[in-house]
C-alpha positions as CSV (number, residue, x, y, z in Angstrom):
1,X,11.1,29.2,10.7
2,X,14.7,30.9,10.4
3,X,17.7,29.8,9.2
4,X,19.1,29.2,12.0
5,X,16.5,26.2,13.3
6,X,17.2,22.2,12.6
7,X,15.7,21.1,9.5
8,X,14.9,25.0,8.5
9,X,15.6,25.4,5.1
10,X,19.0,28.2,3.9
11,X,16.4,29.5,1.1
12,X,16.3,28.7,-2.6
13,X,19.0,27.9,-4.9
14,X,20.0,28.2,-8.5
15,X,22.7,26.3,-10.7
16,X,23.5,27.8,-14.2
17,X,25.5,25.5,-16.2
18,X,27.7,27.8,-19.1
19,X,27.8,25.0,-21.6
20,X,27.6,24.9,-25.3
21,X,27.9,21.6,-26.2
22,X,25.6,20.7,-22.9
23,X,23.0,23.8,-24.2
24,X,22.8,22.2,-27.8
25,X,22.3,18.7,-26.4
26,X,25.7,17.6,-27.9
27,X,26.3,15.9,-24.3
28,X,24.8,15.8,-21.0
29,X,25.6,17.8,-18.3
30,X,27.4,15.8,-15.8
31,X,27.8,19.1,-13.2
32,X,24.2,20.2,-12.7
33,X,23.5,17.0,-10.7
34,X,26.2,17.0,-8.8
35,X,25.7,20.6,-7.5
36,X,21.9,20.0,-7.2
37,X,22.6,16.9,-4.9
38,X,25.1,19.0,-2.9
39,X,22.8,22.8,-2.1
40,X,20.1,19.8,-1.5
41,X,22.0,18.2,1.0
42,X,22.7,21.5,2.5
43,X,19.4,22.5,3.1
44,X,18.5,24.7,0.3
45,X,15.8,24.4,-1.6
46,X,17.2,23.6,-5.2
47,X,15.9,24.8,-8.6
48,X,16.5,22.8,-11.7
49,X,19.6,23.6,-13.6
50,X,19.4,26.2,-16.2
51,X,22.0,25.1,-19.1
52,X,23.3,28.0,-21.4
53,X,25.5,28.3,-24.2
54,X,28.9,29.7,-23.0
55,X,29.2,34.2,-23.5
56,X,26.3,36.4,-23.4
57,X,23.7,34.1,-22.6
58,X,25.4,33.2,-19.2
59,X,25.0,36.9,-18.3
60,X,21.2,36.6,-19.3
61,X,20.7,33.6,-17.7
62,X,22.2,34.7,-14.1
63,X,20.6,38.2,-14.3
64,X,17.3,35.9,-14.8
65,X,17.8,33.5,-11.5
66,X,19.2,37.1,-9.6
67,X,15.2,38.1,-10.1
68,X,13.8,35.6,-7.8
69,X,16.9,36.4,-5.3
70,X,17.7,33.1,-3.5
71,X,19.7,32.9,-1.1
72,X,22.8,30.8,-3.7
73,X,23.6,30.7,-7.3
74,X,26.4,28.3,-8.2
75,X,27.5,28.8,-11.9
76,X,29.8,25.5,-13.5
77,X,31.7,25.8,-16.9
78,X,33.3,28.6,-18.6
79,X,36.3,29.7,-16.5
80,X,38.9,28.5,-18.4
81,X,41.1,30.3,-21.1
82,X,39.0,29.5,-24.2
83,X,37.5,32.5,-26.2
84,X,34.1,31.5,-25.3
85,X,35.1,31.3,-21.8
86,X,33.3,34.3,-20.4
87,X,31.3,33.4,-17.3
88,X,33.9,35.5,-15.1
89,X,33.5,38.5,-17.3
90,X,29.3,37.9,-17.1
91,X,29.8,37.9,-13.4
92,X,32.1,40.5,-12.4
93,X,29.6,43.4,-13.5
94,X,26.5,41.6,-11.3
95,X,28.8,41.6,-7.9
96,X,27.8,44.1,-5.3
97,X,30.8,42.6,-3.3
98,X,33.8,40.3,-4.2
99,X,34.8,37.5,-1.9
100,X,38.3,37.1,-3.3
101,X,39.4,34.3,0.0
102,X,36.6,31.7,-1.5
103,X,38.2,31.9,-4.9
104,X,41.4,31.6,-3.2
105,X,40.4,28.5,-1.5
106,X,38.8,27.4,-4.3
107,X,41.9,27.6,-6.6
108,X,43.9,26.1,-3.6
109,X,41.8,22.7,-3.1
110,X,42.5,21.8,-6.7
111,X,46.0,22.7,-7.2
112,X,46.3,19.6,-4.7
113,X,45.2,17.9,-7.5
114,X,46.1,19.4,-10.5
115,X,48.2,22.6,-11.7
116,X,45.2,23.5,-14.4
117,X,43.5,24.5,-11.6
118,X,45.5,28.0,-11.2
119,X,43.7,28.4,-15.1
120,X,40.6,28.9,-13.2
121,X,38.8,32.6,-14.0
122,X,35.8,32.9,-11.8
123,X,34.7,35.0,-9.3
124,X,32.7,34.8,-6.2
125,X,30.7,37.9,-4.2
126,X,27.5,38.8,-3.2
127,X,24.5,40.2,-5.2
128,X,22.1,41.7,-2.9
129,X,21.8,39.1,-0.2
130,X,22.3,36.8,-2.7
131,X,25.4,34.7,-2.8
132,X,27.2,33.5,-6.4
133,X,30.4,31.9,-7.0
134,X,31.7,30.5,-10.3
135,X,32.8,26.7,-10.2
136,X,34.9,24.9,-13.0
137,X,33.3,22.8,-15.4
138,X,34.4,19.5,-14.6
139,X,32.8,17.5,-12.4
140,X,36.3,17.7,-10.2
141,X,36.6,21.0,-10.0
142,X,33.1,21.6,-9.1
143,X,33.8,19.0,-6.3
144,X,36.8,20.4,-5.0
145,X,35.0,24.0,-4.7
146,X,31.8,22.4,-2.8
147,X,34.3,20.6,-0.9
148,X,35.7,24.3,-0.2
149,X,31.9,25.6,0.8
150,X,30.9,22.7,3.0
151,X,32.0,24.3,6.5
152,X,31.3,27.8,5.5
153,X,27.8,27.9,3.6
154,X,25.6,28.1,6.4
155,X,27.7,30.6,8.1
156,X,27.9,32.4,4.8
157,X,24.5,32.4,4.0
158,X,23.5,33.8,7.7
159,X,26.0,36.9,7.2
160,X,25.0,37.6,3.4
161,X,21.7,37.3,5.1
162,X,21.7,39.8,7.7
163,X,22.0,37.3,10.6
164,X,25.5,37.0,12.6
165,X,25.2,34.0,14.8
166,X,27.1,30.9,14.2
């Protein structure tokens, strides 16, 4: 079944959530579901969240996911100005391929909301065929990006893909 058929599913997805208080079970993680419910929705086939502490073990845990090469990986959390704040930095040196317009967008849908968002550090591009972009780590933010992806995922996934219908 490709892609491009009705009810074919866009591949596998994976969420890592770049949260130390979430990793240490200070609090839940209130963006993992959100973005689960949302690649589910879109037809991908959605792995459980992987929550990290913020820094290094972001970098670990998205050149872990980047092994089984789906088709999306969606990071939430650690974009901000903070010291631990390093999920741009652990992403940057994976990207084959920046896709600087997303961001753009991305930044753009939440300024409409609030002027934090232009504090917002993350990155998205292509690994491979594999597509990752770096979401906020509040539950806003990560809606305003997925709000951003909605009419360009599939169409997104089909070029990172090899395929260049519409």
């Amino acid at each position: 079944m490709s892609a491009c058929e009705p009810g074919a599913s866009l591949g596998t997805a994976a969420i890592v959530i770049a949260s130390t208080r979430a990793a240490l079970g200070v609090y839940d993680d209130e963006t993992g579901p959100v973005i689960a419910d949302w690649l589910t929705e879109h037809g991908f086939d959605t792995m459980a969240p992987v929550v990290v502490p913020d820094g290094a073990p972001v970098g670990a845990a998205l050149r872990a996911v980047l092994t089984q090469h789906p088709a999306v990986v969606i990071t939430s959390g650690g974009t901000g100005l903070s010291p631990d704040d390093q999920t741009p930095e652990m992403t940057l040196p994976l990207l084959d391929r920046e896709i600087p317009g997303i961001m753009e967008a991305v930044r753009a849908a939440g300024l409409t909301k609030t002027p934090m968002a232009a504090l917002s550090r993350g990155h998205a591009g292509l690994v491979g065929g594999t597509f990752v972009i770096n979401l906020p780590g509040s539950p806003s933010g990560v809606m305003d990006g997925l709000a951003v992806l909605d009419p360009i995922i599939k169409h997104l996934c089909d070029q990172a893909g090899g395929h260049h219908g519409h």
